[in-house]
C-alpha positions as a Markdown table, in Angstrom:
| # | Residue | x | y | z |
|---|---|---|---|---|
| 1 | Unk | 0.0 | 0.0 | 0.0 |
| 2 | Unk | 1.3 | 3.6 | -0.9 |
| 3 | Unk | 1.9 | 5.4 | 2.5 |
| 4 | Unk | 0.4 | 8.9 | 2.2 |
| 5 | Unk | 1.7 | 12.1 | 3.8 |
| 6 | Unk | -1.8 | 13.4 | 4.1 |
| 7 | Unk | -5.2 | 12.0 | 3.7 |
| 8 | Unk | -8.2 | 14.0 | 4.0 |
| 9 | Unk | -11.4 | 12.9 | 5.6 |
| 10 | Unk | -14.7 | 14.5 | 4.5 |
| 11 | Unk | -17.8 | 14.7 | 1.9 |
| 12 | Unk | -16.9 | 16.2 | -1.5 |
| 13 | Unk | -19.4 | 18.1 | -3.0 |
| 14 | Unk | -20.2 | 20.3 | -6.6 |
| 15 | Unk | -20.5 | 23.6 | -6.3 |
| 16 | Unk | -22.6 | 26.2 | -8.4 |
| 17 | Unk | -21.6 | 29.8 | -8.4 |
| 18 | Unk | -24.8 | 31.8 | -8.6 |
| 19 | Unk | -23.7 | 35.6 | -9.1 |
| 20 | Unk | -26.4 | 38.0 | -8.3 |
| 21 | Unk | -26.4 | 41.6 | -8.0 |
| 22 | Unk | -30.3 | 42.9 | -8.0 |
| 23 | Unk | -30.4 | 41.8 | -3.9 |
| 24 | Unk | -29.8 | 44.0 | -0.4 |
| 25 | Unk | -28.7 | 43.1 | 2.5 |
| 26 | Unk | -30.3 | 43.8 | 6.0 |
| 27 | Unk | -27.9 | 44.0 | 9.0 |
| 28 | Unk | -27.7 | 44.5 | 12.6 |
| 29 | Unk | -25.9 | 47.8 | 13.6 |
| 30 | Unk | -22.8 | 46.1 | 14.2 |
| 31 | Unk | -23.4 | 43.9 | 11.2 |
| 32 | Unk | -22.8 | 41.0 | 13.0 |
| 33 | Unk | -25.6 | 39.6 | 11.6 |
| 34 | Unk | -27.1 | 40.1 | 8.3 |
| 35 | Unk | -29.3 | 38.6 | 5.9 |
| 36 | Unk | -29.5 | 38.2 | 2.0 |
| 37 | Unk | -32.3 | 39.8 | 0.6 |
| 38 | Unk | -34.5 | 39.0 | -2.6 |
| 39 | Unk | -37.8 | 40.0 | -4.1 |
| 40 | Unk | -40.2 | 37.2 | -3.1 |
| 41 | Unk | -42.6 | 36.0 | -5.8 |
| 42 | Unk | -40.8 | 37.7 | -8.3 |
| 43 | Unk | -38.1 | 36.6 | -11.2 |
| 44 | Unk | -34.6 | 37.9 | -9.7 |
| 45 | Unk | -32.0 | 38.1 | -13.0 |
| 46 | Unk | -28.4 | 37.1 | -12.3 |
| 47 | Unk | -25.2 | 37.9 | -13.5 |
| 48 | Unk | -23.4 | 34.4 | -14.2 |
| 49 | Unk | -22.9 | 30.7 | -12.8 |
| 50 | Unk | -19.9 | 28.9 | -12.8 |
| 51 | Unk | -19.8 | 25.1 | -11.4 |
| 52 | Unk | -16.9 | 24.1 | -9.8 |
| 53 | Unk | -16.8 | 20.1 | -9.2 |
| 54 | Unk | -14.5 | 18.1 | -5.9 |
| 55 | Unk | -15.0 | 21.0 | -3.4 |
| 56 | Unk | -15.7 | 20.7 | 0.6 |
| 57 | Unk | -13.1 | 21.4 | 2.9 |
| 58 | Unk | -11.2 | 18.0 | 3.0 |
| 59 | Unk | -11.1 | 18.0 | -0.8 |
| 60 | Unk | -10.2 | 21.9 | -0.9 |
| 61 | Unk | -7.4 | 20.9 | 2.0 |
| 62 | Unk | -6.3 | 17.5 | 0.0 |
| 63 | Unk | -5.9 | 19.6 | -3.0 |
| 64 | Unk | -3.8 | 22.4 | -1.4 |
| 65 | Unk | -1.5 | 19.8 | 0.2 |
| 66 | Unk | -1.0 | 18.4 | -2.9 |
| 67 | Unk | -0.2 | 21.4 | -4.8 |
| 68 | Unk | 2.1 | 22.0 | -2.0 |
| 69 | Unk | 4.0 | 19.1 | -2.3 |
| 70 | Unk | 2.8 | 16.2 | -0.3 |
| 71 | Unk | 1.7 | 12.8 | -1.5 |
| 72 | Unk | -2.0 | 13.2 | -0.8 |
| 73 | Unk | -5.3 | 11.1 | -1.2 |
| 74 | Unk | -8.9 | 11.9 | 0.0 |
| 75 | Unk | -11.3 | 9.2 | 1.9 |
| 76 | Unk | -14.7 | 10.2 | 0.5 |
| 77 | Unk | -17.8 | 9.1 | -1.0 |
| 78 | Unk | -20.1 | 10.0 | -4.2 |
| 79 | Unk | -23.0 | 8.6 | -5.5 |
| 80 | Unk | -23.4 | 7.2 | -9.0 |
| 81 | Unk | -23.6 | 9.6 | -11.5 |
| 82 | Unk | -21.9 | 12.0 | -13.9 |
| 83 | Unk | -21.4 | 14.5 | -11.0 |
| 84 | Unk | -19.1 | 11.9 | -9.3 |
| 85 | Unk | -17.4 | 11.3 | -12.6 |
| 86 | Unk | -16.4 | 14.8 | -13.2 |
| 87 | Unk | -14.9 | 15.4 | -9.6 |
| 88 | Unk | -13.3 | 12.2 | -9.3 |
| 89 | Unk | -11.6 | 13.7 | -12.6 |
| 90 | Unk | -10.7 | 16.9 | -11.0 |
| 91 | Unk | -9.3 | 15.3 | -8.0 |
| 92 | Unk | -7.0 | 13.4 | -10.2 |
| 93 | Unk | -6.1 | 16.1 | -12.4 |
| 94 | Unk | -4.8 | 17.7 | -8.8 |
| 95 | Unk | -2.9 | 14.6 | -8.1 |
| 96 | Unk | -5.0 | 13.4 | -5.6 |
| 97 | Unk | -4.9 | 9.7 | -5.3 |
| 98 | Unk | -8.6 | 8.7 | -5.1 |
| 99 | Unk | -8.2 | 5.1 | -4.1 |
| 100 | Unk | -10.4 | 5.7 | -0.9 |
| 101 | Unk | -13.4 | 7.9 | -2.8 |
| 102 | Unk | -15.7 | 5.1 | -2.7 |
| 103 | Unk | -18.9 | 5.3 | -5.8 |
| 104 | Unk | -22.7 | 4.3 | -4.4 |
| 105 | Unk | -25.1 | 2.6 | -6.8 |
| 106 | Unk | -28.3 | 4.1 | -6.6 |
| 107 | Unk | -26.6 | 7.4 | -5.0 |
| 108 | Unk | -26.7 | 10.7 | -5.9 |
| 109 | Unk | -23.5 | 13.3 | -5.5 |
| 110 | Unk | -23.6 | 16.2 | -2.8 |
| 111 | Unk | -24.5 | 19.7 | -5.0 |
| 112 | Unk | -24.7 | 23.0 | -3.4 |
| 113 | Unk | -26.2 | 25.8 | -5.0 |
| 114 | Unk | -23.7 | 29.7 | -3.9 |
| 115 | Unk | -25.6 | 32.8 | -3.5 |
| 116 | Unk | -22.7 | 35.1 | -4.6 |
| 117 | Unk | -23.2 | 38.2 | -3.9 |
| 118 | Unk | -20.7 | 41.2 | -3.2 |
| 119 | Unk | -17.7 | 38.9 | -1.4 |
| 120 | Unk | -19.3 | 36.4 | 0.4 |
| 121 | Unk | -22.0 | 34.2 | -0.3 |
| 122 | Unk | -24.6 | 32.3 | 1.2 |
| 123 | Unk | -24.9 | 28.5 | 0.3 |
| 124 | Unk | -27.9 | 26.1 | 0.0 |
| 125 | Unk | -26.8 | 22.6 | 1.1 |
| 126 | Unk | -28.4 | 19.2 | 1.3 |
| 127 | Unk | -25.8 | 16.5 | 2.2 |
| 128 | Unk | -27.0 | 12.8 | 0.6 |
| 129 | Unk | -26.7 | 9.8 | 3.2 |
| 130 | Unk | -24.1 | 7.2 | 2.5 |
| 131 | Unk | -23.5 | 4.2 | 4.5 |
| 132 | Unk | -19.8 | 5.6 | 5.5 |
| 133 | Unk | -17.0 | 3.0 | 6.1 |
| 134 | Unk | -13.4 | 4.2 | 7.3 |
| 135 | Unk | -11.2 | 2.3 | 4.5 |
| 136 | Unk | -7.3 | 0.8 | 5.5 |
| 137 | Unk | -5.7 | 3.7 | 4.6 |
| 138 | Unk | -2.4 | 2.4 | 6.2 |
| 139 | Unk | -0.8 | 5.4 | 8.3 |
| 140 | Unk | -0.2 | 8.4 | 7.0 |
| 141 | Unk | 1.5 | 11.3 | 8.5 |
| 142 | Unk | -1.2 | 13.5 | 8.8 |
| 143 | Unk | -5.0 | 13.0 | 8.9 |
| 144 | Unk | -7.0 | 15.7 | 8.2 |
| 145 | Unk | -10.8 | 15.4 | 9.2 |
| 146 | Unk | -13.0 | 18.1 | 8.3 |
| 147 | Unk | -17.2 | 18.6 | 7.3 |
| 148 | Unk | -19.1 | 15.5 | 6.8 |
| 149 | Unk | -23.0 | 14.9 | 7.0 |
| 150 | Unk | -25.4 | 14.2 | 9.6 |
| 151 | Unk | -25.5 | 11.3 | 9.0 |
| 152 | Unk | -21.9 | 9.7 | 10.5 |
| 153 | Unk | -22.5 | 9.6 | 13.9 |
| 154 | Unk | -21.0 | 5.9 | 13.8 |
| 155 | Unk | -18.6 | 6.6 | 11.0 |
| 156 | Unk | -16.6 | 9.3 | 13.8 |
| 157 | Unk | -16.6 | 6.6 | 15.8 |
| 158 | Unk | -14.6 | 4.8 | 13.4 |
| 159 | Unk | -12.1 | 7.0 | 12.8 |
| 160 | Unk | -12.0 | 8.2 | 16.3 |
| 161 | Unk | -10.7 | 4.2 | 17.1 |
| 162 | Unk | -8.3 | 4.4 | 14.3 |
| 163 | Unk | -6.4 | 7.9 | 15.5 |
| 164 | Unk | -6.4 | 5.7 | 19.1 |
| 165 | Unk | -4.9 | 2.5 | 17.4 |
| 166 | Unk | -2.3 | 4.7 | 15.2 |
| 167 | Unk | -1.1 | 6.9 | 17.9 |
| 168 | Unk | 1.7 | 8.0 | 15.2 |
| 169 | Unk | -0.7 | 9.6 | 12.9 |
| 170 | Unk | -1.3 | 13.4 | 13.6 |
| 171 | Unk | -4.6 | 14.8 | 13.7 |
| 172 | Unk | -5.8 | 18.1 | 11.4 |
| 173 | Unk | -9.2 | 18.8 | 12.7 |
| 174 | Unk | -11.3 | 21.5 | 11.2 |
| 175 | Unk | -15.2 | 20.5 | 12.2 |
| 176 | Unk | -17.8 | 21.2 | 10.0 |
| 177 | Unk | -21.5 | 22.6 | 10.6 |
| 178 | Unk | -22.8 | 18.9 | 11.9 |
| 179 | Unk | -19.7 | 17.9 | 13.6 |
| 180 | Unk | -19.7 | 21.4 | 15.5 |
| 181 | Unk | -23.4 | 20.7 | 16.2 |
| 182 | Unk | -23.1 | 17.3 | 17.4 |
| 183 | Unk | -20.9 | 18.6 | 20.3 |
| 184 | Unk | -17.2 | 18.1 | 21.9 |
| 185 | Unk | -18.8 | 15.7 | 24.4 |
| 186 | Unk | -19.6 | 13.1 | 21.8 |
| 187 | Unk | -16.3 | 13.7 | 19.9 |
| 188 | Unk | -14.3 | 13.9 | 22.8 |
| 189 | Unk | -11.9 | 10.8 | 21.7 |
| 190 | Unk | -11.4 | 13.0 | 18.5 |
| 191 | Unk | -10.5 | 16.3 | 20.3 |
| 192 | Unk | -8.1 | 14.7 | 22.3 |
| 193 | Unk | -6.1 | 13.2 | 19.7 |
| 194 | Unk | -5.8 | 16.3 | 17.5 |
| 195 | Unk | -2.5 | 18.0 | 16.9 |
| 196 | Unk | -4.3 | 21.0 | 15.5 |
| 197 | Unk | -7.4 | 22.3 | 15.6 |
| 198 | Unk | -9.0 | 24.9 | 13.7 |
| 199 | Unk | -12.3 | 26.8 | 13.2 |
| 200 | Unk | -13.3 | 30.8 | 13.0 |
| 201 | Unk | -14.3 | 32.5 | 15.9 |
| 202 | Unk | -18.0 | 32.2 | 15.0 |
| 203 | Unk | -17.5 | 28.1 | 15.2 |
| 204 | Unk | -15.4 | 28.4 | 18.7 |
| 205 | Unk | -18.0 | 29.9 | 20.1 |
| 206 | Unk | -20.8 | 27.8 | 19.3 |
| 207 | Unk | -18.7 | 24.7 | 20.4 |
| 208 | Unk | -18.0 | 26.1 | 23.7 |
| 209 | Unk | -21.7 | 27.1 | 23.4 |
| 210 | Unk | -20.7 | 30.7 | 25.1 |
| 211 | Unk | -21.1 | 34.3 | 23.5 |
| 212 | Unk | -17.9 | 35.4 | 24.9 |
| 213 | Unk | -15.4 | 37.1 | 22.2 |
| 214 | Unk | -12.4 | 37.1 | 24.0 |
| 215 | Unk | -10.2 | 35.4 | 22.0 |
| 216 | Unk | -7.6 | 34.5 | 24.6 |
| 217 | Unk | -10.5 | 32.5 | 26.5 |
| 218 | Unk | -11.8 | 31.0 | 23.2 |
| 219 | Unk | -8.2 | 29.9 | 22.6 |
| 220 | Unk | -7.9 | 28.4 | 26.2 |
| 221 | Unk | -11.5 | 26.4 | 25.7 |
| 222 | Unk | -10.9 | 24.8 | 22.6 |
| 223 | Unk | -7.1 | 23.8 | 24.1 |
| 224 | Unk | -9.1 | 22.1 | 26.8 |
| 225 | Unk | -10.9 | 19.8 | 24.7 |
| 226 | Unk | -7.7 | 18.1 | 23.7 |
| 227 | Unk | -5.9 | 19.8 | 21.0 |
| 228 | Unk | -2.4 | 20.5 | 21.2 |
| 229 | Unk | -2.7 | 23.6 | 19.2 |
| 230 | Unk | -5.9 | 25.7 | 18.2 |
| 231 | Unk | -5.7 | 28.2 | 15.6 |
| 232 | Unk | -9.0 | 30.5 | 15.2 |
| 233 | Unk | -9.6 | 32.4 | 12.4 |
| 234 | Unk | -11.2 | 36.1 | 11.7 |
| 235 | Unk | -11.8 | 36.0 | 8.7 |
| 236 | Unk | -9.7 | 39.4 | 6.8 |
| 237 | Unk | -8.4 | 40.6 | 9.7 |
| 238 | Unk | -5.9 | 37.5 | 11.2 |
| 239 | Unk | -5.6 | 34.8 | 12.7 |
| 240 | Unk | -4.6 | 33.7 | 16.1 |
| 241 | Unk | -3.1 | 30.4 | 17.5 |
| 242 | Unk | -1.8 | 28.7 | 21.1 |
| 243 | Unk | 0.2 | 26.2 | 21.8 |
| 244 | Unk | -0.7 | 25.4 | 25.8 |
| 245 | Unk | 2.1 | 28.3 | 26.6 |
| 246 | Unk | 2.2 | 30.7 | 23.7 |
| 247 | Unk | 0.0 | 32.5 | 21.7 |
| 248 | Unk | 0.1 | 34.7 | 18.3 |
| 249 | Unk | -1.5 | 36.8 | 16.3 |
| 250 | Unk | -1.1 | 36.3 | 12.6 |
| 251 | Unk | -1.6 | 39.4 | 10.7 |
| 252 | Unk | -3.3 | 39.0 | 6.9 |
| 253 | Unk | -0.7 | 38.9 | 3.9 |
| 254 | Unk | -1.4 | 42.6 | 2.8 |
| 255 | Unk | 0.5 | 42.3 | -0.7 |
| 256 | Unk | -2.5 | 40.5 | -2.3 |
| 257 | Unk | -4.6 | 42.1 | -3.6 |
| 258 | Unk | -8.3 | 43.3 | -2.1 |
| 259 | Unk | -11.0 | 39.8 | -1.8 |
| 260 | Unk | -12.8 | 39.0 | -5.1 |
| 261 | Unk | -15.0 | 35.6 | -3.5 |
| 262 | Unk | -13.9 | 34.2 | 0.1 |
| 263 | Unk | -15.4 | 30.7 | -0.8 |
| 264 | Unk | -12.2 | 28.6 | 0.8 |
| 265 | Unk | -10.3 | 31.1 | 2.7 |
| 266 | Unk | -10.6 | 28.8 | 5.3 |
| 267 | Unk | -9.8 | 26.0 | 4.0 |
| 268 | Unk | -6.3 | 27.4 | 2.2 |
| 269 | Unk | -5.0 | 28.7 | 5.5 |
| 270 | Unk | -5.6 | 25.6 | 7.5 |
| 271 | Unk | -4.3 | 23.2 | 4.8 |
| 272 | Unk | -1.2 | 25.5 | 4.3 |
| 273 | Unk | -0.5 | 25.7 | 7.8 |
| 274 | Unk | -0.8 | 22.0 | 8.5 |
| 275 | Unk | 1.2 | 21.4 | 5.5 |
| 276 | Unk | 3.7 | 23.4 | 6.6 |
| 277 | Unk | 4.0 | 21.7 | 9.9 |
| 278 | Unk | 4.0 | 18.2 | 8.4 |
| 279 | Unk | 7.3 | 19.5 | 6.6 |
| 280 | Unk | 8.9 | 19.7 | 9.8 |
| 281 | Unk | 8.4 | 23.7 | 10.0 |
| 282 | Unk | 7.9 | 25.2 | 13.7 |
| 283 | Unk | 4.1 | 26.4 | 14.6 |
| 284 | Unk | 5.3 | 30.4 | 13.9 |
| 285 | Unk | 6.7 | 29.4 | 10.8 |
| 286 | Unk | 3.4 | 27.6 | 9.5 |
| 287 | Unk | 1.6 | 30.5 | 10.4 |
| 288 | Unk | 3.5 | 32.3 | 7.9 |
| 289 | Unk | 1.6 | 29.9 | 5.4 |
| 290 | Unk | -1.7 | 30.1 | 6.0 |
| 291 | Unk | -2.6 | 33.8 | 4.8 |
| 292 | Unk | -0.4 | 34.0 | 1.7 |
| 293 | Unk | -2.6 | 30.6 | 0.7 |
| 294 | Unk | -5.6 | 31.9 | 1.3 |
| 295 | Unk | -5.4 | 35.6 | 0.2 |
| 296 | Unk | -4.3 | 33.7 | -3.3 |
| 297 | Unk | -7.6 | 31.7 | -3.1 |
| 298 | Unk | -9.5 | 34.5 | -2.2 |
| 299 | Unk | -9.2 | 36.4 | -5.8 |
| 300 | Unk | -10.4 | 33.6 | -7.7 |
| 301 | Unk | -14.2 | 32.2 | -8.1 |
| 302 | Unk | -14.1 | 29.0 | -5.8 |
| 303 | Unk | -12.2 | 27.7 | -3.0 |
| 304 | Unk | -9.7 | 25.5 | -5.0 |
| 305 | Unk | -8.5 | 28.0 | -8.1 |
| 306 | Unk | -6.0 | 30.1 | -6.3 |
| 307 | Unk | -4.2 | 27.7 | -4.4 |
| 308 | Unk | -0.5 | 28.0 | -4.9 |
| 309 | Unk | 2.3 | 25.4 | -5.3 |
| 310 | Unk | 4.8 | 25.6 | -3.0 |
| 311 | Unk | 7.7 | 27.4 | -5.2 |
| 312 | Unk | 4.9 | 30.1 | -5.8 |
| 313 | Unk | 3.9 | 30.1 | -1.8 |
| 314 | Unk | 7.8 | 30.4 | -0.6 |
| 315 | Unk | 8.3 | 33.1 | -3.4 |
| 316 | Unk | 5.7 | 35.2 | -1.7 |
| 317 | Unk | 7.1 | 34.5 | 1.4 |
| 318 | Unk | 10.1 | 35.6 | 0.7 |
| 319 | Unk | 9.4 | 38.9 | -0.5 |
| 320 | Unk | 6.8 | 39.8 | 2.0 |
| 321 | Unk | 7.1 | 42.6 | 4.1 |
| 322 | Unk | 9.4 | 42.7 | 7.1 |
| 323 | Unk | 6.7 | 43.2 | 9.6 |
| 324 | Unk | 5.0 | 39.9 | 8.1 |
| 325 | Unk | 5.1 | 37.6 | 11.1 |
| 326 | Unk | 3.7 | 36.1 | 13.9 |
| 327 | Unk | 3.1 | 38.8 | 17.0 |
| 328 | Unk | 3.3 | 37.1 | 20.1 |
| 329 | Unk | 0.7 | 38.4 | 22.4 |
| 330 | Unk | 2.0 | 36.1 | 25.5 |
């Protein structure tokens, strides 16, 4: 069996960009929460679509590892149709081995439908149910677990038993909307073995189920779960990580140039920075990763587009700014 330096663990799904322009948006004074507008009951024109096939965060992740240099495969699962075909293809055409993407007769493929509007957009899901199995995936050096459906309640359980039998393998965890909701509590054996752990501040909160923004204590809850390192994300303006005894800022690589679509933002600085660790780098220096990756990612349509090789990610790097570097807070 081919011994992978990271596997990613999560749905795939297809994407369709839906660019629209005649909408408003209603927000809270502090705009922490708004809401996408549209006429009701009438025909809304929009600008463009653009389908993107072999998206969700492990895939994005599996593909920014691989473009970065690792030997990479994804552990996933389609349904039978051309959907599958087409982002099986696109996996492959981003060297990602695909060995562990299982096909199921009778199945349909995950497809999400993007409300783009300004930067951001709002997505309509609908995850299909697949009877998940964890696959002999030997031991990589990394696993990296992210979003997955409601519907693999016993399939963590799974791969929470095969992190405990392969204490060698590191843990990348970056939980999705069901995995946040299904609570640490119930993937407490999963929390304890990660390495790294990442989410936004939006997510931390929810899974420490507090409204508290203090992102020292958000830090400090999530590293009580289990993880060895948390970073948390917010969004254009840094990121912050902790170790148990340090913790940084990470400023945003300001060279790039201004968001076109944040679709995958996430995604690239997570991957990037868990790349860079599994290449033997030290926690400040992945940090110097993660934004170049995703403020590439971030001028493209789609969270797979702007992903950079390494070569083009280390020649960034080294003409960024002086001042472009971890700031320790404590």
């Amino acid at each position: 069996m081919t011994e992978f330096d990271f596997v990613g663990v999560g749905d795939i799904v297809t994407d369709a960009f839906i660019r629209i322009k005649d909408a408003h948006l209603t927000c809270t004074i502090d705009r922490e929460k708004c809401e996408l507008c549209l006429r009701f009951g009438d025909k809304v024109p929009y600008e463009s679509v653009e389908v993107i096939s072999a998206v969700g965060n492990s895939p994005n992740a599996s593909v920014s590892a691989a473009r970065l240099g690792l030997k990479t495969a994804l552990v996933s699962d389609l349904g039978d149709d051309i959907i599958a075909q087409d982002s099986v293809r696109t996996l492959k055409t981003n060297n990602v081995d695909t060995t562990f993407v299982k096909i199921h007769k009778g199945k349909r493929s995950n497809y999400h439908y993007v409300l783009w509007y300004e930067v951001d957009r709002t997505i309509l899901v609908k995850h299909q149910e697949y009877p998940y199995q964890f696959p002999d995936i030997g031991t990589p050096q990394w696993l990296y677990l992210s979003s997955l459906s409601e519907h693999s309640v016993d399939y963590h359980e799974e791969i929470a038993r095969y992190i405990t039998k392969n204490p060698g393998v590191k843990l990348a965890f970056q939980p999705g909307t069901f995995q946040i909701k299904l609570g640490a509590q119930k993937l407490r054996d999963i929390y304890q073995r990660t390495e790294i752990f990442f989410s936004n501040i939006e997510e931390s909160q929810k899974i420490l189920n507090t409204d508290k923004k203090n992102i020292g204590e958000l830090l400090k809850g999530i590293h009580s779960l289990g993880p060895k390192i948390v970073s948390i994300t917010d969004g254009p303006k840094g990121a912050y990580a902790f170790d148990g005894q340090n913790m940084w800022f990470m400023p945003p690589f300001d060279p790039l140039k201004e968001a076109y679509e944040r679709t995958g933002a996430g995604d690239a600085f997570a991957s990037a920075v868990t790349v860079a660790l599994a290449l033997g780098k030290s926690l400040e220096e992945a940090l110097l990763w993660g934004p170049i990756n995703s403020g590439s990612v971030v001028q493209y349509v789609g969270a797979q587009k702007g992903l950079l090789s390494r070569e083009k990610l280390e020649e960034y790097l080294k003409n960024a700014p002086k001042d472009y570097r971890p700031k320790k807070l404590f």
